[in-house]
C-alpha positions in Angstrom: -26.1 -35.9 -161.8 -25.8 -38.1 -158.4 -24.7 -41.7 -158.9 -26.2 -44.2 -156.3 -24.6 -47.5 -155.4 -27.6 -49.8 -154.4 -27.1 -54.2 -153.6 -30.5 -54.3 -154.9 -34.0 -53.2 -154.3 -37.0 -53.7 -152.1 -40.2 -52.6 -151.6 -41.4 -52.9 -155.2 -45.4 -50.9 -155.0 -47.3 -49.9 -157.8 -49.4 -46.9 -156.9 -51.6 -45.0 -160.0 -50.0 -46.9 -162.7 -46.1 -45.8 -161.1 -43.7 -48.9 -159.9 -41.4 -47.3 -157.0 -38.5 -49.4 -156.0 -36.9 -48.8 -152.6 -32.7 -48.8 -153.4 -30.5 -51.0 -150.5 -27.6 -51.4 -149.4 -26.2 -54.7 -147.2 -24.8 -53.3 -144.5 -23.8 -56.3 -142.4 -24.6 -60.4 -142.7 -24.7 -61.7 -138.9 -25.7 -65.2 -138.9 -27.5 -66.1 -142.4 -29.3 -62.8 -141.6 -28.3 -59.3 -144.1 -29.3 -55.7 -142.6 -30.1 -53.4 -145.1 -30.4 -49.8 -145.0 -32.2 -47.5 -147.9 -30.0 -45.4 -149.9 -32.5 -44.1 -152.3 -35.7 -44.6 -154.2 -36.5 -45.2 -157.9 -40.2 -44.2 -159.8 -40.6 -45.6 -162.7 -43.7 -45.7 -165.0 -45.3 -49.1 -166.7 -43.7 -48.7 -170.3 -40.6 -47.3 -168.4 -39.9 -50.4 -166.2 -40.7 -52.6 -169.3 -38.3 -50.8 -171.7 -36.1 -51.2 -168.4 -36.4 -54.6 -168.3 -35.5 -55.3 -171.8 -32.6 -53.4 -171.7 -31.2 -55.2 -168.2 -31.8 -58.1 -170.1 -30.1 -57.8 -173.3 -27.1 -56.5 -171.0 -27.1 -59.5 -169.1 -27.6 -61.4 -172.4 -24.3 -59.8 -173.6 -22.3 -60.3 -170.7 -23.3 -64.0 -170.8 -22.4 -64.2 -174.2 -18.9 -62.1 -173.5 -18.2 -65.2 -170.8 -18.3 -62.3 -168.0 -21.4 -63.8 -166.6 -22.6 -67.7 -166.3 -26.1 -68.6 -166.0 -27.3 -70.8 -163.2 -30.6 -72.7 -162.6 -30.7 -71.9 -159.1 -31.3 -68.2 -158.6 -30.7 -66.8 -155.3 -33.7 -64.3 -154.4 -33.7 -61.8 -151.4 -36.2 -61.2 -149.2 -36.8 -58.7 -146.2 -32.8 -59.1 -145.6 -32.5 -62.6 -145.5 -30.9 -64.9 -148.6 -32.8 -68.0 -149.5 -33.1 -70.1 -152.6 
């Protein structure tokens, strides 16, 4: 089995009912501005991604719960390299 760091994802399609998710990495922040390279790709179908999502968030649930992780209103979203709220 290969493991495959990723910073996050981009290019979220759905195409004939499957969701693929590009994998990134940050390779280097010049001025406000992040270049990211693909390391990989993810396929997931509908049911998949939902049973997906409910599991990401009952781990994140835990963690917040565990003090590991603190919840914040503002929620920092990424988009086509750049970071904006």
């Amino acid at each position: 089995m290969q493991t495959i760091y990723a910073d996050g994802v981009a290019n979220i399609t759905l195409i004939d009912g499957i969701i693929r998710l590009d994998l990134v990495n940050i390779t280097q922040v010049e001025k406000d501005k992040a270049n990211i390279r693909q390391v990989g790709a993810l396929a997931l179908s509908l049911p998949g991604l939902l049973r997906t999502h409910e599991q990401l968030t009952q781990a994140i649930n835990k963690m917040v719960e565990d003090g590991i992780l603190k919840k914040n209103d503002a929620q920092q979203v990424v988009t086509d390299g750049s970071f904006s709220e």
